[in-house]
C-alpha positions as a Markdown table, in Angstrom:
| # | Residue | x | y | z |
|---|---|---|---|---|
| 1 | Unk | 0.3 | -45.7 | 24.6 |
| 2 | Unk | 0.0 | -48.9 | 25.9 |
| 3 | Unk | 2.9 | -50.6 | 26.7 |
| 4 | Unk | 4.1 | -53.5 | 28.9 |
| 5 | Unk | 3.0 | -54.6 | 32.8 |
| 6 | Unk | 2.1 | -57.6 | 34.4 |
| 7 | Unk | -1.6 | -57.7 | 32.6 |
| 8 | Unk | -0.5 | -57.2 | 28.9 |
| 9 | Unk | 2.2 | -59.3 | 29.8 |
| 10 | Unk | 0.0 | -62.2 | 30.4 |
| 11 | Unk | -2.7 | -60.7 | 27.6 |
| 12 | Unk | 0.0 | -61.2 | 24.9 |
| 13 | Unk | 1.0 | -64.9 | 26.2 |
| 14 | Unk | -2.7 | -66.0 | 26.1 |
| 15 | Unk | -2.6 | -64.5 | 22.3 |
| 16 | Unk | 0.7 | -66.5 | 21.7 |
| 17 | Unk | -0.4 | -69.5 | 23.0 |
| 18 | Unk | -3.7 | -68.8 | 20.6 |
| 19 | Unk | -1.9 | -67.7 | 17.8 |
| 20 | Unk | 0.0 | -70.9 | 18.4 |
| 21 | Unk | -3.2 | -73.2 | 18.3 |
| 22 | Unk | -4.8 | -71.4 | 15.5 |
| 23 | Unk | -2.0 | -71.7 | 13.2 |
| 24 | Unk | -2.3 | -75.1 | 13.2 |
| 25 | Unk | -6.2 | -75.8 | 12.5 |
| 26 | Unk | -5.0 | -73.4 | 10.0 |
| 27 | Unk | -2.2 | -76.8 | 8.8 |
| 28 | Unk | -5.1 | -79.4 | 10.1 |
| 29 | Unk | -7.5 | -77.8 | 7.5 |
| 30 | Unk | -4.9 | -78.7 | 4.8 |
| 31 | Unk | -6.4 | -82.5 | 5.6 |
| 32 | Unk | -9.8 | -82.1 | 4.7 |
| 33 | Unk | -9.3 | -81.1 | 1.0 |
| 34 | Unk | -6.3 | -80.0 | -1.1 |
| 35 | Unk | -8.1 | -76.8 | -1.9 |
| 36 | Unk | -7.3 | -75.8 | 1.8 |
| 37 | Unk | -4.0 | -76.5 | 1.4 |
| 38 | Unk | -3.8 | -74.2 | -0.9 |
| 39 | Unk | -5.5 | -72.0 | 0.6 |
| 40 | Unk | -3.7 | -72.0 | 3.8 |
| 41 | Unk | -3.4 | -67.9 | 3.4 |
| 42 | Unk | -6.9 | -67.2 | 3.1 |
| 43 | Unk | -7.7 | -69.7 | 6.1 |
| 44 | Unk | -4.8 | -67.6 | 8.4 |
| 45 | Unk | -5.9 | -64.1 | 7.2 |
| 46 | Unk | -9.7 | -65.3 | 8.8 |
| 47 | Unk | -7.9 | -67.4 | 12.3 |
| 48 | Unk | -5.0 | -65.3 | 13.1 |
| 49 | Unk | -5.6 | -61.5 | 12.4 |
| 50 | Unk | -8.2 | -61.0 | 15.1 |
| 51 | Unk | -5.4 | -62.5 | 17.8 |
| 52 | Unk | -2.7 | -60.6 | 16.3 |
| 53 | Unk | -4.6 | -57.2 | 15.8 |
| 54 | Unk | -5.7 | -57.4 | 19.5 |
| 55 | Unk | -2.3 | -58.4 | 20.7 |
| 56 | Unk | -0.3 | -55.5 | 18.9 |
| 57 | Unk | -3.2 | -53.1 | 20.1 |
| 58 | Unk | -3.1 | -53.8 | 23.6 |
| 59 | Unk | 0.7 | -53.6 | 23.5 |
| 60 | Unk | 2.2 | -50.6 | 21.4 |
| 61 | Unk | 5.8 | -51.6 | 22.2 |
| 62 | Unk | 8.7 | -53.8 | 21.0 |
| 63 | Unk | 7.9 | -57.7 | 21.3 |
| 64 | Unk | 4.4 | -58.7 | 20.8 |
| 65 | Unk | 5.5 | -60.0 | 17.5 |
| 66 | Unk | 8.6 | -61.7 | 18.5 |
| 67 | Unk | 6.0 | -63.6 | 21.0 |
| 68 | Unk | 3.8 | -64.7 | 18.6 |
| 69 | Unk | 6.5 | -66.1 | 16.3 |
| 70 | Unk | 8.3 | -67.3 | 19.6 |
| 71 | Unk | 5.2 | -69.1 | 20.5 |
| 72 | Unk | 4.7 | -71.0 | 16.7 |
| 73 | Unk | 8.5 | -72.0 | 17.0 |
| 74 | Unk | 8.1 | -73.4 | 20.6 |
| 75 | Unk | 4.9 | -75.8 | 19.1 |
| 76 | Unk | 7.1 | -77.2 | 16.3 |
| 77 | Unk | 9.8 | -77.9 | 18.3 |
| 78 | Unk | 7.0 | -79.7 | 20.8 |
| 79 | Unk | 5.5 | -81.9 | 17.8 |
| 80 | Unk | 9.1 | -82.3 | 16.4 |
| 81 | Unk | 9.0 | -80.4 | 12.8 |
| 82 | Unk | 10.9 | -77.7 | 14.0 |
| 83 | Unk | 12.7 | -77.6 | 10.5 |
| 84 | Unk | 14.5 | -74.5 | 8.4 |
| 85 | Unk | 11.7 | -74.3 | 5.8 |
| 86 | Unk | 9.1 | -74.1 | 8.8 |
| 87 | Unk | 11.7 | -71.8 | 11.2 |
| 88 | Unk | 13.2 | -69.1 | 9.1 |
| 89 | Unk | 10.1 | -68.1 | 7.7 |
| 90 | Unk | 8.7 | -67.6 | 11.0 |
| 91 | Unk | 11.7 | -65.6 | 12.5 |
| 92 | Unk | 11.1 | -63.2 | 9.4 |
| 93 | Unk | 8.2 | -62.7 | 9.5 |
| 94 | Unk | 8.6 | -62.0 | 13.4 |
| 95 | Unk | 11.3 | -59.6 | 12.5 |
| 96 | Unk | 9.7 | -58.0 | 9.8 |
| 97 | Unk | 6.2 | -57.6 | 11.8 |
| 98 | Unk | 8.3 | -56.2 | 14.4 |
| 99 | Unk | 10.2 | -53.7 | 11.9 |
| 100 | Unk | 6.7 | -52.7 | 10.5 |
| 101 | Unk | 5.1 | -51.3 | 13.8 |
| 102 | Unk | 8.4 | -49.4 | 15.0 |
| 103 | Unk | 8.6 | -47.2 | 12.0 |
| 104 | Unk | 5.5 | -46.5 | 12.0 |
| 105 | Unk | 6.0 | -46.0 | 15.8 |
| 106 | Unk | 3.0 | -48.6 | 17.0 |
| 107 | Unk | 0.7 | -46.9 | 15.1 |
| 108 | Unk | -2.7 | -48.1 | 13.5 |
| 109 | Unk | -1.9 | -48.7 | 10.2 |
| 110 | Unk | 1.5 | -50.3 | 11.4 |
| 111 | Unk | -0.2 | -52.5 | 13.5 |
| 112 | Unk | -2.7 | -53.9 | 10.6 |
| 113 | Unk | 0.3 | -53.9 | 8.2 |
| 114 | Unk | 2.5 | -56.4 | 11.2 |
| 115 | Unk | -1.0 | -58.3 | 11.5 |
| 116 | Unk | -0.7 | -59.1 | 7.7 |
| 117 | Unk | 2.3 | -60.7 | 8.0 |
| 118 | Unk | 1.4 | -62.4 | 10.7 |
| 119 | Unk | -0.9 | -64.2 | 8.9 |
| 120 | Unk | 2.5 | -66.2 | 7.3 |
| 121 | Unk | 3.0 | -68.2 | 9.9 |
| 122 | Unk | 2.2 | -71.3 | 8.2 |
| 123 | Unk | 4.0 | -70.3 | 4.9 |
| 124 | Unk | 7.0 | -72.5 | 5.6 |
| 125 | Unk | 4.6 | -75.2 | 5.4 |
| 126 | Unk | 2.2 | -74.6 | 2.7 |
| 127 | Unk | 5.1 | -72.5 | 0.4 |
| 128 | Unk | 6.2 | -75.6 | -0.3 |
| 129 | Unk | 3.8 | -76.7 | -3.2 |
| 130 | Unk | 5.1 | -73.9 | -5.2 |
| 131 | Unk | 8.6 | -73.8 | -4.1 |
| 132 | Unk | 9.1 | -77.8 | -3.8 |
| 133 | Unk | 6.9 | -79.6 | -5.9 |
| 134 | Unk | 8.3 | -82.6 | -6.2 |
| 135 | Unk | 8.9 | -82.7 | -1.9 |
| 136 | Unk | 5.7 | -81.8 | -1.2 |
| 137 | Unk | 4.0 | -84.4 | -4.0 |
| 138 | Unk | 5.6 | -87.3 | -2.3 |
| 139 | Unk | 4.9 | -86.4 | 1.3 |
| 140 | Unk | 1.2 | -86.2 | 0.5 |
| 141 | Unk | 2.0 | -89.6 | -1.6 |
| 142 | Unk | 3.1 | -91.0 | 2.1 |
| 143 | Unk | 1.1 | -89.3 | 4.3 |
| 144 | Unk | -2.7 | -88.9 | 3.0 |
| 145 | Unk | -5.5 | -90.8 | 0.9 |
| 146 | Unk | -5.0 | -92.1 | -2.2 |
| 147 | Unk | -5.5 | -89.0 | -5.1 |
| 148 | Unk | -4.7 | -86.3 | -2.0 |
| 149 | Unk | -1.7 | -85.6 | -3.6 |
| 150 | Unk | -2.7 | -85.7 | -7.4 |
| 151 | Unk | -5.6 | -83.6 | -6.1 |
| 152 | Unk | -3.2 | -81.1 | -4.5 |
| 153 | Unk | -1.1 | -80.4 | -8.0 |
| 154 | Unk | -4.2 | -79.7 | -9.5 |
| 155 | Unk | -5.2 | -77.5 | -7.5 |
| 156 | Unk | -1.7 | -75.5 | -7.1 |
| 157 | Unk | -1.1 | -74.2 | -10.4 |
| 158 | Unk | 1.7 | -71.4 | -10.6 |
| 159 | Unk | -0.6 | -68.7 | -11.1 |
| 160 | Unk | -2.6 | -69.5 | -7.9 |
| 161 | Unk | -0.1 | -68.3 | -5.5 |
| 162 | Unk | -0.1 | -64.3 | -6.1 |
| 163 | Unk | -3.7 | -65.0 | -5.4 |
| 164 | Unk | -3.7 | -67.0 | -2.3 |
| 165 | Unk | -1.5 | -64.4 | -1.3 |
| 166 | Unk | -3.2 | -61.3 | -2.0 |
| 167 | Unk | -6.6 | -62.6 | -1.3 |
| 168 | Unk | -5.3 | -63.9 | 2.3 |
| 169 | Unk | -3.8 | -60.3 | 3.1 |
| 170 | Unk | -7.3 | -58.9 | 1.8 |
| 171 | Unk | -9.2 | -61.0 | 4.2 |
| 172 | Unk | -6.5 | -60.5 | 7.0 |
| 173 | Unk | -7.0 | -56.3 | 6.9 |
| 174 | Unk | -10.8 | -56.8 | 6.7 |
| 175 | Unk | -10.6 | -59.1 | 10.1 |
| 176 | Unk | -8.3 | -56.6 | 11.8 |
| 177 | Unk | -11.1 | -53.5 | 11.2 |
| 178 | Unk | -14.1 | -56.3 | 12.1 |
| 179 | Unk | -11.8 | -57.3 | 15.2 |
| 180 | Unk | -11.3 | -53.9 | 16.0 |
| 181 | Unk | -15.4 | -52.6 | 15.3 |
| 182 | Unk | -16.4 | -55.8 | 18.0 |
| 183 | Unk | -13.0 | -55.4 | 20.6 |
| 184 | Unk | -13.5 | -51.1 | 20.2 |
| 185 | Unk | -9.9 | -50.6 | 19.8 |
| 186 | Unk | -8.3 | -47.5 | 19.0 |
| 187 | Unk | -7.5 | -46.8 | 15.7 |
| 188 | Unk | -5.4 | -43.8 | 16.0 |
């Protein structure tokens, strides 16, 4: 089992800080089109998986998760939306990841099951459209082009987020095996 020294110690903060960056060009692709906004799941499951399958591989002990999350919450609290809608969600999901791989004792399946959820590290953000619709209308009313926000109603219909959901763990479980085929790590 791999657990953690001095090298994986400074393998898992390079994954954080990645993890970090990479969750938001996951946000930033919300700005080219509503339809990535939406999307936001799907986008995640393809940019963060391959970080977080690595990370929990290379480290089969407590805390990999807890960095990752650590490291999203340290970059909103740098660009000043360190809110509860964006915070909580990432503490659970840190928790829960975290939860996942000790039951199952760091196993393989544990590890692609905590990857998953790792993908929601932008949820706070983009749960919003279903959860706060009339919020998240007039931010993009403020803060994009003119029809952004019209555009982005349309394209969030109620039925769209089980889908988003499921199609962005899908995608997330097929980059973990891909990540692990190209890295070789152990599936066991």
């Amino acid at each position: 089992m791999n657990t953690w020294n001095s090298k994986s110690a400074l393998r898992v903060l390079l994954c954080a800080v990645l993890y970090a960056a990479l969750s938001a060009v996951v946000c930033f692709t919300g700005a080219v089109h509503p339809i990535f906004f939406v999307g936001y799941q799907i986008t995640a499951g393809i940019l963060l998986s391959g970080i977080a399958i690595w990370a929990f591989r290379n480290v089969q002990a407590p805390g990999v998760a807890a960095c990752l999350a650590l490291a999203m919450i340290l970059l909103l609290v740098a660009i000043g939306d360190a809110v509860m809608w964006h915070v909580v969600p990432l503490v659970v999901i840190g928790l829960l990841a975290e939860a996942v791989r000790a039951v199952r004792k760091y196993d393989w399946l544990g590890d692609v099951i905590a990857t998953a959820v790792m993908t929601f590290s932008t949820f706070g953000y983009y749960g919003q459209i279903w959860f706060n619709r009339a919020y998240t209308y007039e931010c993009a009313i403020e803060e994009m082009p003119a029809g952004y926000a019209d555009g982005l109603m349309a394209a969030s219909p109620a039925w769209s987020l089980p889908l988003v959901i499921v199609i962005g763990i899908v995608v997330s479980v097929a980059v973990a095996y891909l990540t692990a085929k190209l890295f070789k790590l152990e599936k066991r």
